[in-house]
N, C-alpha and C positions, 0 to 999 in steps of 0.2 A: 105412662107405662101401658101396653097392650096388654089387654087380658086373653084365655082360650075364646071368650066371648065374643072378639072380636072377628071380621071377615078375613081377613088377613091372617090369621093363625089359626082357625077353623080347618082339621081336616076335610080331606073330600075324598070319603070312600070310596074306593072301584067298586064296581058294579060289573061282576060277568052277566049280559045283557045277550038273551039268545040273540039278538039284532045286532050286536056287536060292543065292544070295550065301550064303556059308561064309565061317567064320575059325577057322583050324587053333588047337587049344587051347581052343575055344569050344563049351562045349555047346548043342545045337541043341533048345530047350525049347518045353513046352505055351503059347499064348497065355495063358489062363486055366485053370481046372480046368473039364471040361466040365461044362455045366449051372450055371456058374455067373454066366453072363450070355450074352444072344444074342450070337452071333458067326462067322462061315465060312472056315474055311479059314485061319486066322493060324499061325505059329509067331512064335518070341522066340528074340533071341539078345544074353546080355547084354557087351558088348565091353568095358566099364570101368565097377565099380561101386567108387568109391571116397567113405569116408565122409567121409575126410579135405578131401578138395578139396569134397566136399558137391552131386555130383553124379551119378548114374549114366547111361549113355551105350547105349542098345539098338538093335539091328537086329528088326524086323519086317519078315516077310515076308508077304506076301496070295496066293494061289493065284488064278485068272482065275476071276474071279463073285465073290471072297469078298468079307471085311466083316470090320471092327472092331467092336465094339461103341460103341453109343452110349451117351454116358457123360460126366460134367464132375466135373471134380477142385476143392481147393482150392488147389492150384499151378498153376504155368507151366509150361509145357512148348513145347519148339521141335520141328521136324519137319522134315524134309528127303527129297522124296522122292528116292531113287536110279535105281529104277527101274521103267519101265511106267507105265500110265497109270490114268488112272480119274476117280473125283469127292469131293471132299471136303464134308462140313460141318464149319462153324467159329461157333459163334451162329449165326444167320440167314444167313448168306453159303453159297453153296454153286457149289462152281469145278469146273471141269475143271482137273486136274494132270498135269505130266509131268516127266520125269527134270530136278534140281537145282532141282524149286520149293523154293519156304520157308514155312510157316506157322506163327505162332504161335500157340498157343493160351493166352488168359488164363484165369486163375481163376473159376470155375464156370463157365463156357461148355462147350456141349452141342458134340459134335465125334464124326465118324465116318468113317474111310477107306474104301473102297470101290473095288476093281478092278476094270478094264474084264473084258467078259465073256468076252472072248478071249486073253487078257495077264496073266499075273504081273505085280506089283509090290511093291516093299521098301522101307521108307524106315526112315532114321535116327531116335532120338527123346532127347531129352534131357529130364531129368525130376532134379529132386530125390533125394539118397540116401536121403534122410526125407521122405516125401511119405504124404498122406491114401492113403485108398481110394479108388476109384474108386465113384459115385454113379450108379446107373442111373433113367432117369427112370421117374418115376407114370403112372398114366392123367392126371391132370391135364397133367401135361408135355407127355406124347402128345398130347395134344389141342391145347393151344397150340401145339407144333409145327407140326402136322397142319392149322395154319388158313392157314399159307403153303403154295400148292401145289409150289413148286417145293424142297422141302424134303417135304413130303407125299411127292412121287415117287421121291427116294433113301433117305430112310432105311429101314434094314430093323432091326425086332427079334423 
């Protein structure tokens, strides 16, 4: 039987963090390794990664201007943003977001976060515990992108 003692049933208090959403017991990680895909301004923070239940559960954080990398997986993955605003790509859809949207993102669909230029933003992300890599597109991809303009105009890589 688990006790509160244990790490596994141990709350993790938020933390409003003038630097941005914190969670005590949580370490506060690199997006990606630099240079290993375009990207501005993200950290990672991972809140529940359990293999078991077969899902890991993260916090992203965007610094005001920055950027996701764009990129399509071969899972699903859900999004929530918490907080701040900005613009999303999702496939060809490209929204203006603010605190408690929801997006999903299916399988290999091209998707990238993006904060307003004046404003921090955070969102939830739920993703598989076993999940592919992350696939950065081609010049081919870039181009098809790049022939919707209004998708031409937000992405950055």
């Amino acid at each position: 039987m688990k006790t509160a003692a244990d790490p596994a049933h141990r709350p993790r208090p938020f933390q409003d963090h003038p630097a941005g959403y914190r969670w005590s017991e949580v370490d506060l990680l690199e997006y990606k390794a630099e240079g290993s895909a375009p990207f501005k301004d993200v950290t990672r923070q991972v809140l529940f990664d359990d293999p078991a239940a077969g899902y890991q559960w993260r916090y992203f954080e965007v610094a005001a201007g920055g950027h996701t990398t764009l990129e399509r997986h071969e899972h699903t993955h859900a999004v929530m943003i918490l907080r701040g605003t900005g613009t999303a790509l999702v496939g060809t859809n490209v929204t203006a977001f603010g605190p408690y949207d929801l997006y999903r993102v299916p399988p290999m669909t091209w998707h990238q976060f993006s904060a307003a230029p004046d404003e921090a933003m955070g969102f939830l992300c739920l993703v598989p515990a076993e999940r592919d890599r992350p696939q950065l597109p081609t010049e081919d991809d870039l181009a098809e992108l790049r022939r919707n303009r209004e998708i031409a105009a937000i992405i950055r890589v």
